[in-house]
Every structure is written in C-alpha cells, then in structure tokens.
Z-matrix of the N, CA and C atoms (Angstrom, degrees):
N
C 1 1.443
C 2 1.537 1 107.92
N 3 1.293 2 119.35 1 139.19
C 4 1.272 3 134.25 2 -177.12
C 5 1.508 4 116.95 3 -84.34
N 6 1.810 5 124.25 4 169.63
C 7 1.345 6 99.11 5 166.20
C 8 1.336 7 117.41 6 -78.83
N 9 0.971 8 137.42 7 -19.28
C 10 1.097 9 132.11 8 -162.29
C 11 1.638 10 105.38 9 -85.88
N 12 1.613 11 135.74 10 -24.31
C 13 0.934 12 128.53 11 173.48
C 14 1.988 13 120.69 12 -89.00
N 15 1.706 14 93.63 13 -21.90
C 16 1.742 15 102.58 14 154.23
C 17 1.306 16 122.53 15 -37.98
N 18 1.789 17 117.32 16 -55.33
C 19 0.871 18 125.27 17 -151.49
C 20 1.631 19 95.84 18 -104.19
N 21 1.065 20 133.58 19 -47.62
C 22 1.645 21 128.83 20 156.14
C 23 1.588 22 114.67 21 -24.02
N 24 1.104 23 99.99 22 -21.80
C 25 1.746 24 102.93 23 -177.94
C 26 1.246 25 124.49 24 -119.20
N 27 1.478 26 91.58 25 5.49
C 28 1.513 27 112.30 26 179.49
C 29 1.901 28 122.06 27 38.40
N 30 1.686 29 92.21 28 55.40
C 31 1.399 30 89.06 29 179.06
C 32 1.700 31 112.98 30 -68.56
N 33 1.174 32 111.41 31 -15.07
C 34 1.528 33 120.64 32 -177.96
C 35 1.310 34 101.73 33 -132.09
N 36 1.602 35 101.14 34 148.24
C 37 1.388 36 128.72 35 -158.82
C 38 1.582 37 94.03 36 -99.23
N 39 1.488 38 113.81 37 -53.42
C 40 1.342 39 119.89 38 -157.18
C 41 1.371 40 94.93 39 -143.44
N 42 1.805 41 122.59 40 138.89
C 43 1.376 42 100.81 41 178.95
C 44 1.796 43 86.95 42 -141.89
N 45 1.310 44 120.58 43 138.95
C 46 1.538 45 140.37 44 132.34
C 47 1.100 46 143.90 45 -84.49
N 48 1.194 47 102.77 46 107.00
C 49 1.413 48 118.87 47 166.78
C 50 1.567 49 137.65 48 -77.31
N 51 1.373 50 97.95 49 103.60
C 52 1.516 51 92.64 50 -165.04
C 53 1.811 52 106.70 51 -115.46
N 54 1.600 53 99.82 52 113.57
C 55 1.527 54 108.32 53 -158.76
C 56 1.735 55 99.27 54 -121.69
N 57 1.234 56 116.31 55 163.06
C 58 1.628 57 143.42 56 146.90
C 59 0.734 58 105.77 57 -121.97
N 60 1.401 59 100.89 58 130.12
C 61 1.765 60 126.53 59 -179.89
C 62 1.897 61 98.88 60 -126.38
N 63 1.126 62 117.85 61 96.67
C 64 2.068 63 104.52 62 146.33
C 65 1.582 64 115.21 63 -59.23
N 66 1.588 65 108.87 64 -36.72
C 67 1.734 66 92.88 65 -153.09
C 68 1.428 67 104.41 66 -93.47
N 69 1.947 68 103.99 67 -35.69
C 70 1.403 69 110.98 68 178.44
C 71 1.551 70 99.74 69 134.19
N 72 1.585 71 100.32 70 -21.69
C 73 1.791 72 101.34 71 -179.85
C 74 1.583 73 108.83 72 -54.49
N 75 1.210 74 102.56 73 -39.18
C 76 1.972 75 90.23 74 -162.88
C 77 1.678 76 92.60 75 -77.90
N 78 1.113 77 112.96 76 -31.11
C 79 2.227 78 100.98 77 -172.54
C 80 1.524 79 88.33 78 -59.97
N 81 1.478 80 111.27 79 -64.61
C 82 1.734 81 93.72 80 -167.34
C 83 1.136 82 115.12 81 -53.30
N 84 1.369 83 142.46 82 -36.05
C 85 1.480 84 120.28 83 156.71
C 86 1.272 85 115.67 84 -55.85
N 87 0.966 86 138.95 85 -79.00
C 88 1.826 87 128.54 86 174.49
C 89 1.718 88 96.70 87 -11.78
N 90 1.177 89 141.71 88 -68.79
C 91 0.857 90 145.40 89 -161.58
C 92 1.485 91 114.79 90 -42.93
N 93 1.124 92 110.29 91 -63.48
C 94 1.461 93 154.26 92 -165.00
C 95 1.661 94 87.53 93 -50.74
N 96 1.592 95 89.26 94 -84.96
C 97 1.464 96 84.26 95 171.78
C 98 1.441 97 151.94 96 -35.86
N 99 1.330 98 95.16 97 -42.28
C 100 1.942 99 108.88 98 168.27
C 101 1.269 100 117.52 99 -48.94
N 102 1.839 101 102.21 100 -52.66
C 103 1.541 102 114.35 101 169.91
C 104 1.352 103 120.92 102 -47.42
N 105 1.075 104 101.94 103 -40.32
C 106 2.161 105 105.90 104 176.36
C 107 1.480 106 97.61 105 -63.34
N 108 0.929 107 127.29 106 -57.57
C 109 1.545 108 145.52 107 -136.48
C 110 1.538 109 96.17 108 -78.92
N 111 1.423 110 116.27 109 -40.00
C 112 1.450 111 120.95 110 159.98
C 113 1.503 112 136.66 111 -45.54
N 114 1.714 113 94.97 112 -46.24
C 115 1.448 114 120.20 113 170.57
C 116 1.054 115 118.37 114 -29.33
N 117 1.659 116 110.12 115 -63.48
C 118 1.220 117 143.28 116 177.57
C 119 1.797 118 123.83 117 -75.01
N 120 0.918 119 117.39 118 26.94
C 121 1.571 120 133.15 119 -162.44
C 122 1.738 121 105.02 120 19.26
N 123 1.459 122 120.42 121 74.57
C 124 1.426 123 135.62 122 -167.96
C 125 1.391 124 95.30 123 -138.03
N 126 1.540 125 119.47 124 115.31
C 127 1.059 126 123.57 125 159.88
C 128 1.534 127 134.99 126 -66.94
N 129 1.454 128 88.81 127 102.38
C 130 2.053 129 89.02 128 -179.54
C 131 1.216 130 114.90 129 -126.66
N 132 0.889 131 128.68 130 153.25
C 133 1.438 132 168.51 131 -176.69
C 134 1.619 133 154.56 132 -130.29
N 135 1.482 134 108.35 133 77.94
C 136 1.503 135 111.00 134 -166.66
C 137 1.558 136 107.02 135 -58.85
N 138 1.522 137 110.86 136 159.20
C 139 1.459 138 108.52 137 162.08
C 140 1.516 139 84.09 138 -155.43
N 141 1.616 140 92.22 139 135.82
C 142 1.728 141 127.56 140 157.79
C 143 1.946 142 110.35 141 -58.95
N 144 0.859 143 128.10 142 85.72
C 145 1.651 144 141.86 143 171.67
C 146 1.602 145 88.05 144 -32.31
N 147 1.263 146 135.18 145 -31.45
C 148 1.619 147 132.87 146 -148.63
C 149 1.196 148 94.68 147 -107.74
N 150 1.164 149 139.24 148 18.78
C 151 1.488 150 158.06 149 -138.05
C 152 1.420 151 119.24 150 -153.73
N 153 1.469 152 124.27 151 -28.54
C 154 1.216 153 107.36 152 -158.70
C 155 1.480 154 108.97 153 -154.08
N 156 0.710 155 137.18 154 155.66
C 157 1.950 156 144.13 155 -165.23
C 158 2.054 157 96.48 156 -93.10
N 159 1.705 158 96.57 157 105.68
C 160 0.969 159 114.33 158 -168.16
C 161 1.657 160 113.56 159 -59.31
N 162 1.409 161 103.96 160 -6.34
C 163 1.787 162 111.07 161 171.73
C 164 1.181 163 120.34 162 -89.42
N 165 1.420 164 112.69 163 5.70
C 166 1.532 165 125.63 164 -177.97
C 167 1.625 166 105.56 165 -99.64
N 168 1.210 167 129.08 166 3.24
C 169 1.219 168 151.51 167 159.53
C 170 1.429 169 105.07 168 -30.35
N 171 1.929 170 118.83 169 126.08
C 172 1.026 171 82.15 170 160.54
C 173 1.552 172 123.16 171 -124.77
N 174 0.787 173 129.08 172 174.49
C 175 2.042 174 138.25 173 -163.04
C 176 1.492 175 92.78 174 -71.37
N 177 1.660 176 101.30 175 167.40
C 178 1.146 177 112.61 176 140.05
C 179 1.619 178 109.10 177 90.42
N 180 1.760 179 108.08 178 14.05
C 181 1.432 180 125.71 179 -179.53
C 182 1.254 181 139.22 180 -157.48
N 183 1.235 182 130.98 181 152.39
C 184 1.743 183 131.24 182 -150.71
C 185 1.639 184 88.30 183 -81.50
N 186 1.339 185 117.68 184 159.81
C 187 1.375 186 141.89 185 -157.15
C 188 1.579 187 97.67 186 -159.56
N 189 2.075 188 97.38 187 114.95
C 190 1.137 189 118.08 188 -151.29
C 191 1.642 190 80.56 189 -120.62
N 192 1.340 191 131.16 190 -178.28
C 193 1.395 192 120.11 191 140.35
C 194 1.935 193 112.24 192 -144.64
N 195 0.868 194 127.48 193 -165.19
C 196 1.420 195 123.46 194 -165.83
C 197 1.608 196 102.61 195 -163.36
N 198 1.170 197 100.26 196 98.97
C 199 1.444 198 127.89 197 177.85
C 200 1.607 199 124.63 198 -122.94
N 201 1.596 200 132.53 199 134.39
C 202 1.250 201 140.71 200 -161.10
C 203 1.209 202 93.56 201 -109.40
N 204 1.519 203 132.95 202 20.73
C 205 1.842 204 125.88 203 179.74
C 206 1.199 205 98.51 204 -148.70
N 207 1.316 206 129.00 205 146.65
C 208 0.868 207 142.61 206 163.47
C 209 1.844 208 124.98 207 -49.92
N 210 1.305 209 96.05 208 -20.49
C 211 2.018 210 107.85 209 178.04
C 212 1.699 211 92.37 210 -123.35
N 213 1.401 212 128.34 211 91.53
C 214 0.801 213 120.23 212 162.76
C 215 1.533 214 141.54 213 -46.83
N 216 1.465 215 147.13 214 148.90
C 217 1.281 216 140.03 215 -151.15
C 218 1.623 217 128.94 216 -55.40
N 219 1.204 218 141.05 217 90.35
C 220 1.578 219 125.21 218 -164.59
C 221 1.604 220 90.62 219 -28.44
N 222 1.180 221 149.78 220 -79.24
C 223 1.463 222 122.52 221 -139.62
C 224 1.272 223 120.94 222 -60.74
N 225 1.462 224 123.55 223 -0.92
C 226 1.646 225 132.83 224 -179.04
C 227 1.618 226 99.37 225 -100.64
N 228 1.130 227 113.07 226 -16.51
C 229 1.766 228 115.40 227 -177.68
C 230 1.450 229 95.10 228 -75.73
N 231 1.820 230 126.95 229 -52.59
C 232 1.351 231 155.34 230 -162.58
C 233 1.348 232 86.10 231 -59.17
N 234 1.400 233 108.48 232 -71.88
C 235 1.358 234 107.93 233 -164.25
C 236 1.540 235 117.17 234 -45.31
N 237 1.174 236 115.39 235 -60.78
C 238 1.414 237 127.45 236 -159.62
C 239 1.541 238 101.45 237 -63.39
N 240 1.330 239 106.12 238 -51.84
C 241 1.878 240 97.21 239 -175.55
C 242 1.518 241 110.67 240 -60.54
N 243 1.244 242 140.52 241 -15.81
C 244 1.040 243 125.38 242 151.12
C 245 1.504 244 155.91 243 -89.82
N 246 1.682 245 85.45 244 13.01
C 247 1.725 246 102.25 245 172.52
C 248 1.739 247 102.68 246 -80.88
C-alpha cells in the first residue's frame, strides 16, 4: 500500500513525524509527507527531535522513522531509547 492510498483510507487519523535531519533530506521528506497528508484532510505534523524536550512526547502511537542510510543516525537511536 502506498501513501497516498494509506491515507485515502484513512488508516490514520493524526500522524507525527518525528525526524533528524543533518543534510535536510529527511525534513524534506517529513515535509513532503505532511503535504500529502493534508491532501487528504489527515492531520500531520513534522517535528525536528533536535528541537524539542523528548518528555514532551506524546503516548498512545506507532513510531515510524525516516532515514536516507541504511544505519540510521546515533542521535535518533539516543533519542528514541529514551522516550
């Protein structure tokens, strides 16, 4: 299934994106995505991990991540084990 047919079917109500970017590739995808996700009246929302107090997290949802390498970044490994 594609995004565009995910969100046509509205398997998700509300989606966050919670990315690290160094180069900028993964925000413009975060980006990218929101924009689709809009299309489709789907609430999304990127957030910069380098940005925000990892206890402000919120519960109660699947945790995707968006990476351009195959070994994604130690600070997204950092991050995540401590939510």
């Amino acid at each position: 299934m594609n995004l565009a047919d995910t969100l046509a079917n509205k398997v998700y109500k509300k989606i966050i994106i919670y990315y690290f970017s160094g180069t900028g590739n993964s925000r413009n995808v975060a980006k990218w995505i929101s924009s689709v996700s809009q299309e489709y009246q789907v609430e999304c929302q990127p957030v910069n991990i380098a940005k925000i107090d990892r206890k402000a997290v919120q519960g109660g949802a699947n945790i995707g991540g968006i990476t351009e390498n195959p070994q994604p970044p130690r600070e997204s490994f950092r991050w995540v084990s401590k939510i």
